[in-house]
C-alpha positions in Angstrom: 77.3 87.8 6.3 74.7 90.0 5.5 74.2 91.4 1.6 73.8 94.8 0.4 73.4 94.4 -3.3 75.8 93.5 -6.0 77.6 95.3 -9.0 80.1 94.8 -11.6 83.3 95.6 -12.2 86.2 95.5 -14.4 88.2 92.5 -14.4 91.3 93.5 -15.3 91.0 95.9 -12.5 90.0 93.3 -10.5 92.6 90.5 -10.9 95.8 93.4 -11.6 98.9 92.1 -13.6 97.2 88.7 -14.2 96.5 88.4 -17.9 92.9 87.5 -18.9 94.5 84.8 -21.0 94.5 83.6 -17.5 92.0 85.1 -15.4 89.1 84.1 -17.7 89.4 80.9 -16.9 88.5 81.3 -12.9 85.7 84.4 -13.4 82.9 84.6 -15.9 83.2 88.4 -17.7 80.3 90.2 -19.7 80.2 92.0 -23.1 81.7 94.6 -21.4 85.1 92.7 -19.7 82.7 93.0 -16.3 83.0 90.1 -13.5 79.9 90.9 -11.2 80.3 91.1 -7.2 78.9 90.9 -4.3 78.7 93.6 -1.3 79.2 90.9 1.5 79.2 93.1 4.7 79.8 91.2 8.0 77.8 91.7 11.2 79.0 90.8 14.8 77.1 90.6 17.6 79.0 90.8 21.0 78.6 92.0 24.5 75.1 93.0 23.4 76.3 95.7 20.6 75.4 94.8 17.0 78.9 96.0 14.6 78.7 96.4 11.2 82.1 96.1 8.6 81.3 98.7 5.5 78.1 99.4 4.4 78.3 99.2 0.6 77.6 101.1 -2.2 73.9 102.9 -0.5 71.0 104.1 -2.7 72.4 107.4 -3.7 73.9 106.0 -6.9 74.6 108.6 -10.1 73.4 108.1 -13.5 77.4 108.1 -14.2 78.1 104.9 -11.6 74.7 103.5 -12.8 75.8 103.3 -16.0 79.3 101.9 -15.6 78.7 99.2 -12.6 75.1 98.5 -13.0 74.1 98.4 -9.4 71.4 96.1 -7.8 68.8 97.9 -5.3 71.0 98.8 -2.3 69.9 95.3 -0.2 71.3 96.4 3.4 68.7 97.6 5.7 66.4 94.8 4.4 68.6 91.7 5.0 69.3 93.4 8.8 65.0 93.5 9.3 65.3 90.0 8.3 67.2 89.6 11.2 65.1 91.7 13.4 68.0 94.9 13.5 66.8 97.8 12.7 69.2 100.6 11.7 69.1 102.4 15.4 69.8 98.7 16.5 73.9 99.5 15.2 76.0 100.4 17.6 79.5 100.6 15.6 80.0 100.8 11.6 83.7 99.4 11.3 85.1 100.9 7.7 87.4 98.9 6.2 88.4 101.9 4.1 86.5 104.9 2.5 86.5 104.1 -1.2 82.8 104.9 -2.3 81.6 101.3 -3.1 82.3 100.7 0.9 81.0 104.0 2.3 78.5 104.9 0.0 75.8 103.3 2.6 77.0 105.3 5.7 74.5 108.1 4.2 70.6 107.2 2.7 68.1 108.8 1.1 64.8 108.2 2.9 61.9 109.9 1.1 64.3 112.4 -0.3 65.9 113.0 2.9 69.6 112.2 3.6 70.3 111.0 6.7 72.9 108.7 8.6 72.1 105.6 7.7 73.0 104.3 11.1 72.2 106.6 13.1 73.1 105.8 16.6 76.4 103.8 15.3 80.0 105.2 15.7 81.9 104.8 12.6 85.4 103.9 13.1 88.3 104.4 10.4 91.8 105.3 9.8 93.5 108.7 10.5 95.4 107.9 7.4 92.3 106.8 5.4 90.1 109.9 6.6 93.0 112.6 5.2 93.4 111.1 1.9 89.3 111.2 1.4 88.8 114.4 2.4 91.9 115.6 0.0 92.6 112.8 -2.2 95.2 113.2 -4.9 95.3 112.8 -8.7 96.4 108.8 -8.0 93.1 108.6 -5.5 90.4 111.2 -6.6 88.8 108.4 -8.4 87.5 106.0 -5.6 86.6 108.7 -3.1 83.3 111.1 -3.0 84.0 112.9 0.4 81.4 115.2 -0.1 78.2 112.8 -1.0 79.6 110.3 1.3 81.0 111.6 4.4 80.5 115.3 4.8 76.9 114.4 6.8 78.8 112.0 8.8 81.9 114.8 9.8 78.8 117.2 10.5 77.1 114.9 13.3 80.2 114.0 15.1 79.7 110.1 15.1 82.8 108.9 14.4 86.4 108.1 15.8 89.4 108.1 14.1 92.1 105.5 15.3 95.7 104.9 14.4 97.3 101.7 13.7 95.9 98.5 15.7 93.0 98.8 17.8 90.9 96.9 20.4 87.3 98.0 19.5 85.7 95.3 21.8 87.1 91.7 23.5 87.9 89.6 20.2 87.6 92.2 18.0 90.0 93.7 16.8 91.0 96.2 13.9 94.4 96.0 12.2 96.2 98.9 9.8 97.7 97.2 6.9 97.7 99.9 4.2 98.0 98.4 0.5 94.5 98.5 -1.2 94.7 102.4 -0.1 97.1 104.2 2.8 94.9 104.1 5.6 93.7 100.2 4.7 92.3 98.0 7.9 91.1 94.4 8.0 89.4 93.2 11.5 90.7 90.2 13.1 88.0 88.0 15.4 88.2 85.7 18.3 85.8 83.8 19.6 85.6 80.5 21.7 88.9 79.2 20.1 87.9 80.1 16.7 89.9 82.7 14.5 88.6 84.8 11.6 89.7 87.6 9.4 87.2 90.1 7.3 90.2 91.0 5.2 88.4 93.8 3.0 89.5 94.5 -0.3 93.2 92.6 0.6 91.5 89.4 -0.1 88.0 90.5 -1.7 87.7 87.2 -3.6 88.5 83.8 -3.2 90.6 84.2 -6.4 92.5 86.5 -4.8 93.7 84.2 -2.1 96.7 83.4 -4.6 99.8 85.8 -3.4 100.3 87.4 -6.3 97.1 88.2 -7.3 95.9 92.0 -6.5 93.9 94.3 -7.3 95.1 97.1 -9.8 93.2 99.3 -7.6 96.0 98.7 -4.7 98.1 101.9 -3.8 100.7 99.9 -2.9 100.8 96.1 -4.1 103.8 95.2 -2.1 102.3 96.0 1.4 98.9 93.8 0.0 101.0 91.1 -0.7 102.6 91.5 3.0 99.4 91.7 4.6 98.0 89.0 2.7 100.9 86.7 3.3 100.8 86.6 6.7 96.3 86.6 6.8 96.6 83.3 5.3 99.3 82.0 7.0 97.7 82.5 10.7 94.6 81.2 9.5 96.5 78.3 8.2 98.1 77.7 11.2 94.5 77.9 13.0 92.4 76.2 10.6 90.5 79.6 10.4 87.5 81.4 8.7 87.8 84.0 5.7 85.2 86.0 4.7 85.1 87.7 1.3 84.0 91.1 0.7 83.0 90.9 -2.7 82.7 87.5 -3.9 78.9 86.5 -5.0 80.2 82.5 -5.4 81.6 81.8 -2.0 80.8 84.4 1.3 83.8 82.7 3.3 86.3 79.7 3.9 87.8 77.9 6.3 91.7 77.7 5.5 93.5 74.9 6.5 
């Protein structure tokens, strides 16, 4: 797992129909009903390419957002030198989905300059997800900011828009669940025997492992519970690895 930075959010948002008679007993909340997260990007290296899930919130942040999530310093590119990548080392940015704390990092500011981030990466995402970011409606205008985003990244070509399951390399693979938004995709990995899921925002914390648990943020609750059901199940069934996207306590889990 590789961090880029943390911020806080609400946790009534967070943990959905669950009361906080309830919910305050399994996450600590500020002054302000905030839970802080973690941006707990994953980063495969396969075949000799370097992919990348989501890319956080970046280090183009607004007063506005500053104010309301309190974000740390945008973390990414330094945790990858750590690791001796650089970011024309990244061959494919897998997003999850294209709500601004997950694509706010496909674009930086270097010196003033904005720039892909990534620069030699493909970014790969939903047909479904990329329409309803470049024209959300009043339910979604919220959680996407097409035009600080991912306008520079529709102007330089480097991306591919898939439909429904996908094969991006051998034991990799990217699945279309829909639920946390329409175009939603979680990425399933093989490798020697083992199975893992980076479930995204469907299972973002480990308290969210609990079926009924979801965020109020989901479009669709119903197809987050369906997607989640059957995550947990398989990985039951495989005594496999989950990684959270957003949990600062616990990065993943083996389920068994």
């Amino acid at each position: 797992m590789i961090s880029a930075g943390t911020w806080k959010g609400d946790g009534g948002a967070i943990m959905g129909v669950m009361p906080k008679a309830l919910w305050q007993k399994l996450l600590k909340a500020d002054e302000k009903n905030r839970v802080l997260l973690g941006f707990n990007l994953l980063l495969i290296q396969t075949d000799g390419k370097n992919i990348l899930i989501d890319t956080g919130l970046g280090n183009r942040i607004s007063e506005k957002v500053r104010k309301i999530y309190e974000p740390s310093e945008f973390e990414l590119l330094k945790n990858l030198q750590k690791l001796g990548i650089e970011r024309t080392d990244i061959n494919y940015v897998i997003l999850t989905h294209l709500h601004f704390d997950h694509v706010g990092g496909v674009v930086s500011d270097f010196d003033g300059k904005l720039e892909l981030t990534f620069p030699n990466a493909v970014h790969i995402f939903q047909k479904k997800e990329w329409e309803t970011a470049k024209d959300p409606d009043e339910l979604n205008r919220g959680s996407y900011n097409f035009q600080d985003d991912l306008q520079l990244l529709e102007e330089s070509g480097k991306y591919q828009i898939i439909e429904g399951d996908f094969e991006l390399v051998s034991g990799v693979t990217l699945e279309l669940t829909g639920g946390h938004s329409e175009g939603m995709q979680i990425v399933r990995l093989k490798s020697e025997g083992e199975l893992a899921y980076y479930a995204g925002d469907i299972i973002p914390m480990e308290v969210q492992r609990h079926l009924a648990v979801n965020s109020a943020f989901d479009i669709n609750r119903k197809d987050s519970f369906l997607a989640k059901k059957r995550i947990l199940a398989e990985l039951k069934e495989r005594n496999g690895l989950l990684f959270f996207a957003h949990d600062v306590e616990k990065e993943w889990m083996r389920i068994s």
